[in-house]
N, C-alpha and C positions, 0 to 999 in steps of 0.2 A: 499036594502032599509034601513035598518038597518046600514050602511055606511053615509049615507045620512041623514038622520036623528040624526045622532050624530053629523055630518058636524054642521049641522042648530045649532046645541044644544049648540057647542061650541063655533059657532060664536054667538049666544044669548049671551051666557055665555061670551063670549070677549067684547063683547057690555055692559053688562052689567057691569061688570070692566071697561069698561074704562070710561062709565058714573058716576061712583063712584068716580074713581078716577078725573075728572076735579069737579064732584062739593067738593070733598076734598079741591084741588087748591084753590075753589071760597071760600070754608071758610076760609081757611088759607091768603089769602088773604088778603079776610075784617078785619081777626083780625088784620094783620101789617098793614093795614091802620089808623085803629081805633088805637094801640098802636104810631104810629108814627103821626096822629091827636092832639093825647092827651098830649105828647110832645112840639109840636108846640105852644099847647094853654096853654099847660103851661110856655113855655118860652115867650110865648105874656107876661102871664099876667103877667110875672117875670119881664119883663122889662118896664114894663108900670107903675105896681107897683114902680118901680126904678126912674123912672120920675117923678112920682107922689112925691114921697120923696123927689125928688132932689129939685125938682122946687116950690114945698109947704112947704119948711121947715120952713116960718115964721107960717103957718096954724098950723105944728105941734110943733110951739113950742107954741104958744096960747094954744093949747090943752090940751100940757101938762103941763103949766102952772094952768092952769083950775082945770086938774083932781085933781094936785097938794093941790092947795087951796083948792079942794073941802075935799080932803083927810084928810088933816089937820085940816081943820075946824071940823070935828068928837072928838067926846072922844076918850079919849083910849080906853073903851072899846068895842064902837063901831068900831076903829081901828083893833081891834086884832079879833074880829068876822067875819069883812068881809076880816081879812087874814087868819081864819079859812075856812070861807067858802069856800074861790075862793080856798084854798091848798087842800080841801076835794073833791068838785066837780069836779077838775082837774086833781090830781093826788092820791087820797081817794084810798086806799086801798081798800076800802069796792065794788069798782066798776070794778074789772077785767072784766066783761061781754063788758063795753063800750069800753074799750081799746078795746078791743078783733074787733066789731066790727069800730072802726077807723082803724086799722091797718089794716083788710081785706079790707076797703074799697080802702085804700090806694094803695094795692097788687093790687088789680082789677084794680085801675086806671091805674096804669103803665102798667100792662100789666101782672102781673104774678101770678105763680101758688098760691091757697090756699093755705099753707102750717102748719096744724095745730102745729108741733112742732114748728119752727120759732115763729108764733105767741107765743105761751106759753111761750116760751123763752123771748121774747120781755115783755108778760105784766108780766113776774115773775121777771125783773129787771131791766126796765127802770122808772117806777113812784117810786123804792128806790129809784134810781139814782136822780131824777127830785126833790125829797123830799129833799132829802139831802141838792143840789145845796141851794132849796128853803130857807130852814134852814137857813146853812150859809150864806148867801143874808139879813136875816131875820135880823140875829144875828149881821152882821158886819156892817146893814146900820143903821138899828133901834137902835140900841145899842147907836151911836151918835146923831140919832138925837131928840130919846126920849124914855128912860130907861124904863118909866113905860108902854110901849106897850108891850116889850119885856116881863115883870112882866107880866102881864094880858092877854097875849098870850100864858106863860105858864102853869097860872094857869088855865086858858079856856083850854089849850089842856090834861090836867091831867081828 
């Protein structure tokens, strides 16, 4: 009896492995699905985006003729404030938490692990990096095309 009964217990016990094991498969699954989805949608909208640019380039030169004028039409020092602000809110040191969650979100999206080091490592030396660029950009375009932004973008950032 005791033969028999362990007969049953193992084929339970077989059963129940091997139900474990297909709804394993079924998650592993959905996630290469979902990762190879999110791919697809993002090379849609890479190339669609890419159309968009090709094919509206007079849209986007209006536009940016626009923002242009718009920009210029400002003071200096309203110049150099809202290049304070967009360099603050963007790449502001004071805000590693939001990096923190961009770049998880980013991970997730493609498909991969949290990885608390990576990210620390990302926001402890990509928004220098970003700063810097910004800086020099600042320094080498502003510089010619109007000295006193550069002045009052300094003395705003001290």
């Amino acid at each position: 009896m005791t033969y028999s009964s362990n007969k049953i217990q193992l084929q339970d016990l077989t059963k129940e492995i091997h139900q474990q094991t297909i709804e394993l498969v079924q998650i592993y699954n959905n996630d290469s699905i979902k990762i190879v989805l999110h791919l697809l949608t993002d090379l849609i909208w890479f190339i669609t985006l890419s159309f968009l640019f090709i094919l509206g380039k007079e849209r986007l030169v209006i536009l940016n003729s626009w923002a242009q004028e718009l920009f210029y039409s400002l003071s200096d020092t309203m110049k150099a404030f809202f290049i304070l602000l967009l360099t603050d809110l963007c790449i502001g040191f004071h805000s590693p938490h939001g990096w923190e969650i961009v770049i998880s979100s980013c991970l997730e999206h493609f498909g991969f692990v949290h990885n608390k080091h990576v990210i620390s490592c990302f926001v402890s030396t990509f928004p220098v990096i970003l700063d810097t660029v910004f800086k020099y950009l600042i320094f080498r375009h502003l510089n010619r095309i109007s000295p006193s932004i550069v002045a009052t973008y300094h003395t705003m950032n001290e």
